[in-house]
PDB file as gemmi writes it, atoms N, CA and C in Angstrom:
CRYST1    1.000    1.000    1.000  90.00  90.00  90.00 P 1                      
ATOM      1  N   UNK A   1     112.365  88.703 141.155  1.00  0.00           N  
ATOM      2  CA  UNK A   1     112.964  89.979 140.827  1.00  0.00           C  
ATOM      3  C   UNK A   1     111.978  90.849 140.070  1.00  0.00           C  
ATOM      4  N   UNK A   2     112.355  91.394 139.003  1.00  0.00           N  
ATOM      5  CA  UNK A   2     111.159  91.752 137.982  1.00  0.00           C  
ATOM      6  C   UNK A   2     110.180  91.018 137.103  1.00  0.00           C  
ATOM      7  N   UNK A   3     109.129  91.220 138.274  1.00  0.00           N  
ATOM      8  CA  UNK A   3     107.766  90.080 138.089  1.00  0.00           C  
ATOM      9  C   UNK A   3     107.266  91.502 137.097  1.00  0.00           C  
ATOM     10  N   UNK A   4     106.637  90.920 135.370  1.00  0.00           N  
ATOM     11  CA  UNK A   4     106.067  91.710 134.882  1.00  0.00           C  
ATOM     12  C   UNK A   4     104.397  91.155 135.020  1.00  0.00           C  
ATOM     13  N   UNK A   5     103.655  92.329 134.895  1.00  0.00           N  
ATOM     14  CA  UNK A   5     101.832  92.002 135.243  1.00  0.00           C  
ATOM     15  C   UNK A   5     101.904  92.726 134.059  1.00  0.00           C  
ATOM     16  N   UNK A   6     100.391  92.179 133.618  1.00  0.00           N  
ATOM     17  CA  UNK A   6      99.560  92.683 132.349  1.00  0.00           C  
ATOM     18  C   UNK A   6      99.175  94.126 132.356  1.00  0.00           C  
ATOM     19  N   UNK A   7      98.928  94.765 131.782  1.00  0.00           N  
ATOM     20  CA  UNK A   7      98.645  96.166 131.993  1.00  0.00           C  
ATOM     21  C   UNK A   7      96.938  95.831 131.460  1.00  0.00           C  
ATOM     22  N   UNK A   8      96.691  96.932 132.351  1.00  0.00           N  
ATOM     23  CA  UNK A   8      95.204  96.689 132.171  1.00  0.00           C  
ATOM     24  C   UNK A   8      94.546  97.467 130.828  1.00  0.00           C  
ATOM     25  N   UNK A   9      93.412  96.736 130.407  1.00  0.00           N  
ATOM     26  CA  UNK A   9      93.042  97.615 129.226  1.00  0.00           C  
ATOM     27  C   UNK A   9      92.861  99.056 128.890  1.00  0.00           C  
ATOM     28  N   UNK A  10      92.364  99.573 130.316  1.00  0.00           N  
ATOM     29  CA  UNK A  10      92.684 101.145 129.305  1.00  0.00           C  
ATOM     30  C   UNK A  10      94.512 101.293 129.356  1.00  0.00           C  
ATOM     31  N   UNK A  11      94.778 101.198 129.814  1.00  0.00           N  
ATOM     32  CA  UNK A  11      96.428 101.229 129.655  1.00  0.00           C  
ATOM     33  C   UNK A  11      97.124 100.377 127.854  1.00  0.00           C  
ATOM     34  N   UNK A  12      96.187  99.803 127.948  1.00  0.00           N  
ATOM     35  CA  UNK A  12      96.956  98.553 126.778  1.00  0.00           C  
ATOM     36  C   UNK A  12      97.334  99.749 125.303  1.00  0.00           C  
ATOM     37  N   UNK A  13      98.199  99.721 124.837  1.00  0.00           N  
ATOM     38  CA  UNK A  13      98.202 100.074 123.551  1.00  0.00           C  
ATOM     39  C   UNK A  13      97.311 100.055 122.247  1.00  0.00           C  
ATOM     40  N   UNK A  14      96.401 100.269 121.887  1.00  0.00           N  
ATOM     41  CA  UNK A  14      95.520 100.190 120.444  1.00  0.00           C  
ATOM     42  C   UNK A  14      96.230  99.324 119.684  1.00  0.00           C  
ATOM     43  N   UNK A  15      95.283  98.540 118.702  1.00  0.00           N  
ATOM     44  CA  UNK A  15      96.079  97.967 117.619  1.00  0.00           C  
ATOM     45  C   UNK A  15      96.175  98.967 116.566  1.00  0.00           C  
ATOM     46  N   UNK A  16      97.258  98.899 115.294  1.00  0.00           N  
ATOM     47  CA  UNK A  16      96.849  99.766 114.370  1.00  0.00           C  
ATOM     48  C   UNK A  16      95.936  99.866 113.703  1.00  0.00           C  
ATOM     49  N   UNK A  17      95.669 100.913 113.116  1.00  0.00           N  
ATOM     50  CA  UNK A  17      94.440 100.686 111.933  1.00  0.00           C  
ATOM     51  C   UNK A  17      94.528  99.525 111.019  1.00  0.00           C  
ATOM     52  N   UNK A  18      95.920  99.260 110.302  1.00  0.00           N  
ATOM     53  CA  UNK A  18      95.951  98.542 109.293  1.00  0.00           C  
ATOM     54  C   UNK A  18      95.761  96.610 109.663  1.00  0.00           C  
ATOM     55  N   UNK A  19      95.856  96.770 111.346  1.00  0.00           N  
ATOM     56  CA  UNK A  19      96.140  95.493 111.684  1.00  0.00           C  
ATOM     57  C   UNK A  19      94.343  95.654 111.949  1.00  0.00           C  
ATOM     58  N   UNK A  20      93.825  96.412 112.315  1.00  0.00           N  
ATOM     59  CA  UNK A  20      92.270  96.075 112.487  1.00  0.00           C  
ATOM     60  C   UNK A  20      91.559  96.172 111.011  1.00  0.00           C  
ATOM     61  N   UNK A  21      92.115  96.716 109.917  1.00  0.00           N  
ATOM     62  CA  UNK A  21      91.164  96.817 108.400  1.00  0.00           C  
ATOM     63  C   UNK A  21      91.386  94.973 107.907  1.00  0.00           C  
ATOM     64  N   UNK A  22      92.859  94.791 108.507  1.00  0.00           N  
ATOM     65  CA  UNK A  22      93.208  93.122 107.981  1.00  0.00           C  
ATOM     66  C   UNK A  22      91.895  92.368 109.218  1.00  0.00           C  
ATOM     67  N   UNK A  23      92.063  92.387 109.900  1.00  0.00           N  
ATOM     68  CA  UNK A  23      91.493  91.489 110.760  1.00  0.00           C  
ATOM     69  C   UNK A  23      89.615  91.395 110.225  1.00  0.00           C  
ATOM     70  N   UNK A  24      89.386  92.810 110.036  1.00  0.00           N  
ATOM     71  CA  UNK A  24      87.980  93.130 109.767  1.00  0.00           C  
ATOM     72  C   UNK A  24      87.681  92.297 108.188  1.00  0.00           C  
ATOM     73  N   UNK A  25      88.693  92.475 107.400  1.00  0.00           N  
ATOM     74  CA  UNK A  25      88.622  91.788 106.547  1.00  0.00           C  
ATOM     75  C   UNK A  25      88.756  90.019 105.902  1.00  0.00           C  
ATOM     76  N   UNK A  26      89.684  89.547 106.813  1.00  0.00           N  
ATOM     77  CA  UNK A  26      89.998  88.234 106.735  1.00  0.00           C  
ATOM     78  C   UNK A  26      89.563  87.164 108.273  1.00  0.00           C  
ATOM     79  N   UNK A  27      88.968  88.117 108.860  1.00  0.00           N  
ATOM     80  CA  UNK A  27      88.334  86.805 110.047  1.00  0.00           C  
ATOM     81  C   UNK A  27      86.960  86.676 109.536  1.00  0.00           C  
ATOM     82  N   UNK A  28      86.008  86.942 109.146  1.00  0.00           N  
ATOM     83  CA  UNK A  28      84.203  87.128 108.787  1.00  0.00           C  
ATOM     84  C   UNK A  28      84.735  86.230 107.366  1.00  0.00           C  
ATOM     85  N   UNK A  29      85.527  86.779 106.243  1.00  0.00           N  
ATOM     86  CA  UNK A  29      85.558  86.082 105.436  1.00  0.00           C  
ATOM     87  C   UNK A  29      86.062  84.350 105.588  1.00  0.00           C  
ATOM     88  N   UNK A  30      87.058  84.376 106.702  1.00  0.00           N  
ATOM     89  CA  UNK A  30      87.493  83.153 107.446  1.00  0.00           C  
ATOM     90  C   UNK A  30      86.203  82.223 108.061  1.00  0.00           C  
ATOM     91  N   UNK A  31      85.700  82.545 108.343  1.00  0.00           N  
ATOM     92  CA  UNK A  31      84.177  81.895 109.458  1.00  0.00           C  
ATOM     93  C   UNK A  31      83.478  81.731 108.298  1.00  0.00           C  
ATOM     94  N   UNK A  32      83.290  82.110 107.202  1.00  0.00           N  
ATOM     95  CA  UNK A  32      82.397  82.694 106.263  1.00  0.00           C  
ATOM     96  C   UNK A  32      82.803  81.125 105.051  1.00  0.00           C  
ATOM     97  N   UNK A  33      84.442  80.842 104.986  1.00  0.00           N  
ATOM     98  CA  UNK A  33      84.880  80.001 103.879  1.00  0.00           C  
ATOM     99  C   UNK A  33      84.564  78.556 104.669  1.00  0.00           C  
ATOM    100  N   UNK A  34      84.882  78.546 105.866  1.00  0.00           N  
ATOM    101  CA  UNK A  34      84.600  77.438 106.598  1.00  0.00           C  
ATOM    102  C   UNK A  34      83.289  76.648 106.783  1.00  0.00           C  
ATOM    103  N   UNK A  35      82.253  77.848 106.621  1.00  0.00           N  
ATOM    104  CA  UNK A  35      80.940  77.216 106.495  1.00  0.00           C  
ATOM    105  C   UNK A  35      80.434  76.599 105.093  1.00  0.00           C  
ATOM    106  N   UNK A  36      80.840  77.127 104.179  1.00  0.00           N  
ATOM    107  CA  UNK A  36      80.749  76.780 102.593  1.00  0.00           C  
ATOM    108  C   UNK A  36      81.698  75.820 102.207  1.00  0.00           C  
ATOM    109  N   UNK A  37      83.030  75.402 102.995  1.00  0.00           N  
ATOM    110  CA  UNK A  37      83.512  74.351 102.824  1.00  0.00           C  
ATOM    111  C   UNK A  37      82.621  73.350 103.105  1.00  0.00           C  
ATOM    112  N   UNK A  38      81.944  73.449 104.258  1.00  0.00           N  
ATOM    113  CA  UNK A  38      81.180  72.292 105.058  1.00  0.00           C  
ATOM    114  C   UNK A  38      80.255  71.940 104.417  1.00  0.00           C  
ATOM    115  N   UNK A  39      79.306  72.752 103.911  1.00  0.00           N  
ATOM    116  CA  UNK A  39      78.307  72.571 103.457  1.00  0.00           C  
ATOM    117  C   UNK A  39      78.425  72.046 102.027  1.00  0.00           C  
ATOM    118  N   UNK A  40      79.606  72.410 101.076  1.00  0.00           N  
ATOM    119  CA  UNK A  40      79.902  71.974  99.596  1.00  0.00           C  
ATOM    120  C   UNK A  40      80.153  70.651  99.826  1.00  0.00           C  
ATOM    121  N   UNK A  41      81.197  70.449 100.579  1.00  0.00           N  
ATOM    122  CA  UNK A  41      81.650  69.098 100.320  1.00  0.00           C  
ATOM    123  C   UNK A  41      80.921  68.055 101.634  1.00  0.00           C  
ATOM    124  N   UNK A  42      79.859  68.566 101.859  1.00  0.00           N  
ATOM    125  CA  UNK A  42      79.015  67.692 102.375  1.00  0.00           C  
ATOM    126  C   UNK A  42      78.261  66.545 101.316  1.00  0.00           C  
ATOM    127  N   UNK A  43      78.052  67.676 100.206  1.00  0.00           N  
ATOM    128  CA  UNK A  43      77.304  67.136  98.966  1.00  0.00           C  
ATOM    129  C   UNK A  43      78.153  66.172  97.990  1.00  0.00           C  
ATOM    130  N   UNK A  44      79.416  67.451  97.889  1.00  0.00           N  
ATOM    131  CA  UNK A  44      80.308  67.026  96.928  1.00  0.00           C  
ATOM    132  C   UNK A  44      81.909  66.462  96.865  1.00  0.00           C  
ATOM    133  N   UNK A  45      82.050  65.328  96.785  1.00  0.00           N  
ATOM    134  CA  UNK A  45      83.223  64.230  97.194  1.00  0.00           C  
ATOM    135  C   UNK A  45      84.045  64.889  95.927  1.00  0.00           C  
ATOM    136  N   UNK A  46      85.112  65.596  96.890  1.00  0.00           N  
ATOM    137  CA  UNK A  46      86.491  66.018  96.254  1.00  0.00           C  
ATOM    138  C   UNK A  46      87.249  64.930  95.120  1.00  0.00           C  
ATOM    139  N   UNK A  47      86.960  63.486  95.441  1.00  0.00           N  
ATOM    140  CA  UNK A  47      87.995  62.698  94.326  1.00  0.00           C  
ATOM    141  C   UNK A  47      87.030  62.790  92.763  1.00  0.00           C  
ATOM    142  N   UNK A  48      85.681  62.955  93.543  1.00  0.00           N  
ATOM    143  CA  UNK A  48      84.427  62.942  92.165  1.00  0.00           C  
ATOM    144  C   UNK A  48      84.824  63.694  91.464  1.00  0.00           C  
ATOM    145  N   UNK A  49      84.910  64.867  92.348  1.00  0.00           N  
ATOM    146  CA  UNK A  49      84.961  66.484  91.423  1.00  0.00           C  
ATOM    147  C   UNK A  49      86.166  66.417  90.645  1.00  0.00           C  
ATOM    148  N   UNK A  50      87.201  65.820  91.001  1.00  0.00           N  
ATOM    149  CA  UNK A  50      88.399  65.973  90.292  1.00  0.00           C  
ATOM    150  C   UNK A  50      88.549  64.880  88.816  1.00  0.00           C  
ATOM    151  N   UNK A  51      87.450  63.783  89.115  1.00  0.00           N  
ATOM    152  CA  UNK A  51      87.283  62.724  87.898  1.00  0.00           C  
ATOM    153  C   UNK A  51      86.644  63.485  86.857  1.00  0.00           C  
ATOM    154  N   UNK A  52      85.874  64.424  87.451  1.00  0.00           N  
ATOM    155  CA  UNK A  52      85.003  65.355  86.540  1.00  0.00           C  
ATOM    156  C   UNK A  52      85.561  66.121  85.948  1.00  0.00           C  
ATOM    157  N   UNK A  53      86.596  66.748  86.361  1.00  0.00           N  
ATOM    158  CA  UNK A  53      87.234  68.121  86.255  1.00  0.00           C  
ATOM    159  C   UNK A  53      88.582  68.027  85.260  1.00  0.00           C  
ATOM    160  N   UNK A  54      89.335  67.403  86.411  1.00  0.00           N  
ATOM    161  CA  UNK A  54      91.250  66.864  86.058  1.00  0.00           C  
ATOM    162  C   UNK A  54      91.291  65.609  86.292  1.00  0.00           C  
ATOM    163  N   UNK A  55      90.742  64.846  85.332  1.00  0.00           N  
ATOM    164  CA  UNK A  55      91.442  63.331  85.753  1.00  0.00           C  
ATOM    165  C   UNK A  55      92.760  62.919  85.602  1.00  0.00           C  
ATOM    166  N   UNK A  56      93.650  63.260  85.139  1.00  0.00           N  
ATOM    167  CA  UNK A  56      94.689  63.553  84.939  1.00  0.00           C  
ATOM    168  C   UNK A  56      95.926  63.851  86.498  1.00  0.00           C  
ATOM    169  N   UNK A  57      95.291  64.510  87.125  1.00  0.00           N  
ATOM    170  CA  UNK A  57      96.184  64.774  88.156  1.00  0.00           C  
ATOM    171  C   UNK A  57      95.637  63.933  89.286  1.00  0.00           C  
ATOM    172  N   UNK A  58      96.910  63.781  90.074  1.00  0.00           N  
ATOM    173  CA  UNK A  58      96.703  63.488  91.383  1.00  0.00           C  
ATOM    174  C   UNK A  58      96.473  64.020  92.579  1.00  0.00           C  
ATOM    175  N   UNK A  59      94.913  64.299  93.070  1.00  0.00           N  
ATOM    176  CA  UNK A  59      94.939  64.985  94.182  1.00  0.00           C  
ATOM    177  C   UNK A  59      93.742  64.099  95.320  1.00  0.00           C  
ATOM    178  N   UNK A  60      94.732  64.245  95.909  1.00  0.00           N  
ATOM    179  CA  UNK A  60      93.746  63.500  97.537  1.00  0.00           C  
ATOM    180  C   UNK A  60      92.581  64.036  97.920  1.00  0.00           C  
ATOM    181  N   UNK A  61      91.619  62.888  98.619  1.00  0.00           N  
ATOM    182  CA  UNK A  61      90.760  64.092  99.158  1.00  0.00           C  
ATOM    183  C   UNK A  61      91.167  64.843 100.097  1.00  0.00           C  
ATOM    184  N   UNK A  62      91.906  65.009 100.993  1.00  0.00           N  
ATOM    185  CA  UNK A  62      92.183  66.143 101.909  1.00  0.00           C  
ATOM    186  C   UNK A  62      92.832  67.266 101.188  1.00  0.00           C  
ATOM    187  N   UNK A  63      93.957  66.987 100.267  1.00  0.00           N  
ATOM    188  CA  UNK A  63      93.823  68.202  99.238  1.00  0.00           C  
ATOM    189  C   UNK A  63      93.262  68.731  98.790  1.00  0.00           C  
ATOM    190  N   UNK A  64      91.719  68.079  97.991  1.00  0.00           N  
ATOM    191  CA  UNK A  64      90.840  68.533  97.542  1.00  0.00           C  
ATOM    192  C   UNK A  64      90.065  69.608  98.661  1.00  0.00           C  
ATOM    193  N   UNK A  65      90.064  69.217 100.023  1.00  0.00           N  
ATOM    194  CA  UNK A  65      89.195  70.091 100.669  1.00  0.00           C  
ATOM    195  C   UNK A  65      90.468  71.064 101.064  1.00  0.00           C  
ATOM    196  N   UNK A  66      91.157  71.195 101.432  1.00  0.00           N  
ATOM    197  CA  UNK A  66      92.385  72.061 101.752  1.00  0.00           C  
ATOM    198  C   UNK A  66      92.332  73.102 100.278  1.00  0.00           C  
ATOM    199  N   UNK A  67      92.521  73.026  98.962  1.00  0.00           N  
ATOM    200  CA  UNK A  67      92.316  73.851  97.835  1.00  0.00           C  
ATOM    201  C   UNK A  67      90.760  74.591  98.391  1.00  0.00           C  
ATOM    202  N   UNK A  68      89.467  73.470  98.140  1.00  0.00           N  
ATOM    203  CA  UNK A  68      88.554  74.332  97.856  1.00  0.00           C  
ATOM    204  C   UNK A  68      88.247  75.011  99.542  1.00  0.00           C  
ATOM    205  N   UNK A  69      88.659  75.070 100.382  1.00  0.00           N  
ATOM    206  CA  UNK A  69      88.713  75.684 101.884  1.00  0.00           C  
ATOM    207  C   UNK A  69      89.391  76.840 101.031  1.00  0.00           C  
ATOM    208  N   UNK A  70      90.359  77.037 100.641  1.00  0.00           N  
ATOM    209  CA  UNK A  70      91.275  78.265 100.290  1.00  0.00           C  
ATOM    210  C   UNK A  70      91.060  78.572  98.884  1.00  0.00           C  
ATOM    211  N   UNK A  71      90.421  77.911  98.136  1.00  0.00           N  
ATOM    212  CA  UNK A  71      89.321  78.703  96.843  1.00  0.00           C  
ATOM    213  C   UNK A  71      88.287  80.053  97.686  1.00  0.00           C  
ATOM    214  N   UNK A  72      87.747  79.068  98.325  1.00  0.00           N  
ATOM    215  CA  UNK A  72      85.973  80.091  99.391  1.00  0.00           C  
ATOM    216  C   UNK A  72      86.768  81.243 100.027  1.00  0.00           C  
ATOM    217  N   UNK A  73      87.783  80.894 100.532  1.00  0.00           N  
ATOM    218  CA  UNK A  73      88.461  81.968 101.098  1.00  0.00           C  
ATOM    219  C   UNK A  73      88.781  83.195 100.619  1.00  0.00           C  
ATOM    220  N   UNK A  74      89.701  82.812  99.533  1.00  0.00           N  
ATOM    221  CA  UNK A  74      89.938  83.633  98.332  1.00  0.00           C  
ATOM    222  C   UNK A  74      89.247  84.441  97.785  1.00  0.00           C  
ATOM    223  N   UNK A  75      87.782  84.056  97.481  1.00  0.00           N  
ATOM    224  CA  UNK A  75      86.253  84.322  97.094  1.00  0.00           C  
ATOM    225  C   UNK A  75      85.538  85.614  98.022  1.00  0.00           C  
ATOM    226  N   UNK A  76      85.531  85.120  99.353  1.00  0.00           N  
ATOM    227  CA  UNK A  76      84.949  85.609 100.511  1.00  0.00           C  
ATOM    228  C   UNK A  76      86.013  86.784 101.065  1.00  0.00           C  
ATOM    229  N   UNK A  77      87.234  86.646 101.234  1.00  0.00           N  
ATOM    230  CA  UNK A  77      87.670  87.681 101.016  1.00  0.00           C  
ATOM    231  C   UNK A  77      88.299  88.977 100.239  1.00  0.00           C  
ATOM    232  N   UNK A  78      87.530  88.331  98.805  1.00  0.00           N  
ATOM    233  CA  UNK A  78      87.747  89.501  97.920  1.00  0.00           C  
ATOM    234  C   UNK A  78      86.537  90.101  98.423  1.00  0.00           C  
ATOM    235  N   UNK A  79      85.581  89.676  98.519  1.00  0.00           N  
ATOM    236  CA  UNK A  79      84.261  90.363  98.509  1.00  0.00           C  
ATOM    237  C   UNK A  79      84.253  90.977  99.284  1.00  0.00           C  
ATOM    238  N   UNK A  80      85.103  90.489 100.420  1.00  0.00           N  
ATOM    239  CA  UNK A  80      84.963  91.720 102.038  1.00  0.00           C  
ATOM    240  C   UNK A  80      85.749  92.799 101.252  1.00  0.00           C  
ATOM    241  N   UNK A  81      86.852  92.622 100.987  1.00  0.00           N  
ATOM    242  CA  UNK A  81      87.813  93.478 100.488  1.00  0.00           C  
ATOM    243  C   UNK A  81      87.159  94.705  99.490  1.00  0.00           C  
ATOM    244  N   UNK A  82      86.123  94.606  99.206  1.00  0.00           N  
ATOM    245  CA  UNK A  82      85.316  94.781  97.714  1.00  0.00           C  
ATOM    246  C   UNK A  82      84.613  95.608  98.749  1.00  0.00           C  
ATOM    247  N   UNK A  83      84.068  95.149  99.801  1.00  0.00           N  
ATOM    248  CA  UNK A  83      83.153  95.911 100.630  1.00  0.00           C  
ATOM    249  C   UNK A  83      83.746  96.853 101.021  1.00  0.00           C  
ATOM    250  N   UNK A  84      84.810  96.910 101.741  1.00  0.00           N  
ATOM    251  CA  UNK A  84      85.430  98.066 101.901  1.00  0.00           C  
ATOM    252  C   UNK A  84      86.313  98.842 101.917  1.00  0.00           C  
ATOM    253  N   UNK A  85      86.374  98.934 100.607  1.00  0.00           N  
ATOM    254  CA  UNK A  85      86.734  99.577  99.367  1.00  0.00           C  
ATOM    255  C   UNK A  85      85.542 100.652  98.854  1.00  0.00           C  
ATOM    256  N   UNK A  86      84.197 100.049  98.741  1.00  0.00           N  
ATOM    257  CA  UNK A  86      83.301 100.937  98.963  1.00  0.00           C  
ATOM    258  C   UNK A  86      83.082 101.686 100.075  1.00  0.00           C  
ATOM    259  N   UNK A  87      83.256 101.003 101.303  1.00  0.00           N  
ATOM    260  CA  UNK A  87      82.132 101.887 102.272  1.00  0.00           C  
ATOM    261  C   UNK A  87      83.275 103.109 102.755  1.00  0.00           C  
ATOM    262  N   UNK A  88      84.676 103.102 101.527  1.00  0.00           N  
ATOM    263  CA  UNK A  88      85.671 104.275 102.141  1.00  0.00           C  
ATOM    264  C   UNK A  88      84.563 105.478 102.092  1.00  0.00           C  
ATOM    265  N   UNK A  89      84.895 106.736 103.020  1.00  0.00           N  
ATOM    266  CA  UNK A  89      83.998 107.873 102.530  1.00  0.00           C  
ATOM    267  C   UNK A  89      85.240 108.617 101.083  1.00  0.00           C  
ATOM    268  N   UNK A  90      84.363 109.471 100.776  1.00  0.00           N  
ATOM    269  CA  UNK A  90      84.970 110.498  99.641  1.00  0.00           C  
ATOM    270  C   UNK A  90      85.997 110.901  99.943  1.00  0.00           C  
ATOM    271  N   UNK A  91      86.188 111.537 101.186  1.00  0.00           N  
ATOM    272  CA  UNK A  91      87.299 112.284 101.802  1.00  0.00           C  
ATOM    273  C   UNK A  91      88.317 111.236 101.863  1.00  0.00           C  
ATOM    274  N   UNK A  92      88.324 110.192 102.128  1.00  0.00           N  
ATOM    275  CA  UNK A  92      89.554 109.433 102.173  1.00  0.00           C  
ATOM    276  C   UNK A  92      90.165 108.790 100.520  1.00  0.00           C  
ATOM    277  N   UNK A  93      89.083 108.620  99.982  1.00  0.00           N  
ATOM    278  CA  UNK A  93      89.726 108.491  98.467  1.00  0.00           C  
ATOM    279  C   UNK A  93      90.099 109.331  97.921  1.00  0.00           C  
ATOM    280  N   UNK A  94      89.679 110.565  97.657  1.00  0.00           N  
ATOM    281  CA  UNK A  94      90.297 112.055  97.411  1.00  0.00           C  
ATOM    282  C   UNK A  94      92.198 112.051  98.272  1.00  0.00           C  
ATOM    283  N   UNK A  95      91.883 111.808  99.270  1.00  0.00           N  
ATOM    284  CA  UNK A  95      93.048 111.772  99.899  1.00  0.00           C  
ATOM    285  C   UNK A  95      94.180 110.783  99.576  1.00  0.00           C  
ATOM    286  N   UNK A  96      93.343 110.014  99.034  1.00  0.00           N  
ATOM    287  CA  UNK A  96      94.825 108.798  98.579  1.00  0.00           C  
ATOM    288  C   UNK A  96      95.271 109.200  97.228  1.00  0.00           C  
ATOM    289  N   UNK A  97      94.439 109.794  96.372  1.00  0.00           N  
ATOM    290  CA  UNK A  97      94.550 110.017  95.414  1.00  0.00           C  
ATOM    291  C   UNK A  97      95.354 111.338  95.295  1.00  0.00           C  
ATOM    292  N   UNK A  98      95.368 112.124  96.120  1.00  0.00           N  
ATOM    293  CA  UNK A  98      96.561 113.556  95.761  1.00  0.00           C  
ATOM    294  C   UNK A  98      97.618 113.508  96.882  1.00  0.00           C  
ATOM    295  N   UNK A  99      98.076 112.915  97.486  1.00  0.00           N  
ATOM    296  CA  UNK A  99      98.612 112.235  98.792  1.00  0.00           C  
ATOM    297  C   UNK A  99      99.788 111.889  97.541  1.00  0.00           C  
ATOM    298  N   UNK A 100      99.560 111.684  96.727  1.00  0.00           N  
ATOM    299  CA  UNK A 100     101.350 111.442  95.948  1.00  0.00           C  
ATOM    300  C   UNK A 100     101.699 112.492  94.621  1.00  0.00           C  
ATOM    301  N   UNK A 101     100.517 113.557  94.701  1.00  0.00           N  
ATOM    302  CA  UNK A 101     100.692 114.750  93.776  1.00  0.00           C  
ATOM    303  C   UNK A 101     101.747 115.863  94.816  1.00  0.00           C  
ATOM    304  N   UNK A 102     101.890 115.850  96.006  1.00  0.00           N  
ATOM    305  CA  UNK A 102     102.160 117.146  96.623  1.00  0.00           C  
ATOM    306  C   UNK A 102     103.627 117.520  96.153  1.00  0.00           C  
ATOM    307  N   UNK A 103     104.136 118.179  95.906  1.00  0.00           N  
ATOM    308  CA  UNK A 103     105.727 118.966  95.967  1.00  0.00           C  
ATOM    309  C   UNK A 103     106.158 119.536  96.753  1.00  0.00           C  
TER     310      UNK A 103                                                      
END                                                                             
């Protein structure tokens, strides 16, 4: 009956801006936490760090790498976030900024 087909890309809808500033921001920082996971706890054994740190609590090593995976993350995407935040031009910060003065 109604067989639906893909619409082809120039046809396709745009994503929004806000869904491409997220994406621009949290996939590079994503690729970015994953490599510094690898490489930290290549060196450094999560139950060590925690004898060092909190001996006191109980945390696994797969917890341990699951936290510090989403520590780097945290890290890496403030910094994107940080990036652009700067690279706004003038005109758009001016604009956010009287964008809730108008009457």
């Amino acid at each position: 009956m109604g067989r639906q087909t893909a619409k082809p890309p120039e046809e396709q809808e745009p994503a929004p801006a806000s869904l491409q500033r997220a994406g621009a921001i949290l996939w590079p920082s994503f690729f970015v936490a994953g490599v510094i996971t690898t490489v930290f706890f290549a060196y450094v054994d999560p139950e060590a760090l925690r004898d060092i740190t909190f001996p006191s609590l109980k945390v696994s090593r797969m917890l341990g790498y699951s936290l510090g995976f989403f520590l780097f993350w945290l890290a890496t995407s403030s910094s994107s976030l940080f990036t652009w935040i700067l690279l706004r031009s003038s005109r758009q910060v001016r604009r956010g900024f009287s964008s809730g003065n108008k009457s």
